[in-house]
C-alpha positions in Angstrom: 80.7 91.4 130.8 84.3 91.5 132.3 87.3 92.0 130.2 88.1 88.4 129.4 84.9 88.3 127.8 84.9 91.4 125.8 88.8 90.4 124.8 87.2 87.1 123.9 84.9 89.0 121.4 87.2 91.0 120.2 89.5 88.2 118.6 86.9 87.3 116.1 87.3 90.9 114.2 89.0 90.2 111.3 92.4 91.4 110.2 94.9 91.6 106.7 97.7 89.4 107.4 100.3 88.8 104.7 101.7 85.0 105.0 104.8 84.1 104.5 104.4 80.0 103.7 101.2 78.8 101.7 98.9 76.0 103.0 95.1 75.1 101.5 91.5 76.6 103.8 91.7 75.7 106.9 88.4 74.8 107.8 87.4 76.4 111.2 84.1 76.2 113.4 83.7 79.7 112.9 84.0 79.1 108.8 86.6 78.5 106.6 89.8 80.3 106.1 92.1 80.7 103.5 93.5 79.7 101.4 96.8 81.0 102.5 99.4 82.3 99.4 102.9 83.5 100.3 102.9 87.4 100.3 99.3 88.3 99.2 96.8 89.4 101.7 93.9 87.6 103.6 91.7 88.4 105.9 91.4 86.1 109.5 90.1 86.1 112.6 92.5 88.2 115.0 93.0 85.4 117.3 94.8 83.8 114.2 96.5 86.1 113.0 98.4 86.7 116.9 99.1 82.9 116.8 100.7 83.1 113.2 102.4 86.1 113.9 103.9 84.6 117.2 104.7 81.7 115.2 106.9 84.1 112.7 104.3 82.7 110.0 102.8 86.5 109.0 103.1 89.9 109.6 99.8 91.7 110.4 99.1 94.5 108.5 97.8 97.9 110.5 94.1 98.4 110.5 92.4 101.3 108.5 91.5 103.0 111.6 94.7 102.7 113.2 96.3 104.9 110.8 97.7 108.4 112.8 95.8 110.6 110.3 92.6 108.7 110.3 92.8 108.6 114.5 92.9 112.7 113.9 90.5 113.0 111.6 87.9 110.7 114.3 88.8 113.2 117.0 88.5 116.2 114.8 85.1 114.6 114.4 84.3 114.0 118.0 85.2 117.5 118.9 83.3 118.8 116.2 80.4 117.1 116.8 78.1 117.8 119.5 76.3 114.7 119.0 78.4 110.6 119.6 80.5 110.0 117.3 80.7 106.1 115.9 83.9 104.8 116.5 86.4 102.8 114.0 85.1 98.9 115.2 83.0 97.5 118.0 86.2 96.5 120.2 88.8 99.6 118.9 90.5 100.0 121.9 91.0 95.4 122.7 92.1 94.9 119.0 94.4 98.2 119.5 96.0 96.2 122.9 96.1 92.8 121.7 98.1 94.0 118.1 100.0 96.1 119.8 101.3 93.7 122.2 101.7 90.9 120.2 
């Protein structure tokens, strides 16, 4: 796979966005979504959330795993370990790019 396709993967993880407007489901091919309340938190698909966010509609709340202490706690972990340690979510280090940059 090259990276477009693993990027491409990657934007169906779901993230916590907190909208600011409210609106009924939207009803996608990948399932519905929604419905969307003004300041409480829903989960989408990340490829969403970048389009609302760049639309000014929602602001993306941080992962779990991309928390400072939990990222120390993983490598603690990994050094630790002697054995592979699992990492945070299948596509850590595209979701980590793509909400960083947007």
């Amino acid at each position: 796979m090259d990276s477009a396709e693993v990027e491409f993967l990657a934007e169906k993880e779901t993230v916590t966005i907190i909208p600011n407007f409210s609106q009924g489901k939207i009803y996608l091919i990948g399932g519905e979504v929604g419905p969307f309340t003004g300041s409480l938190p829903l989960e989408v698909p990340l490829w969403l959330a970048v389009n609302l966010k760049q639309r000014q509609k929602c602001r993306i709340t941080p992962t779990d795993w991309m928390n400072v202490d939990k990222l120390e706690e993983i490598k603690r972990g990994e050094i630790e370990s002697k054995y592979f340690t699992e990492m945070p979510s299948k596509h850590y280090m595209e979701m980590a790019q793509i909400l960083l940059n947007c």
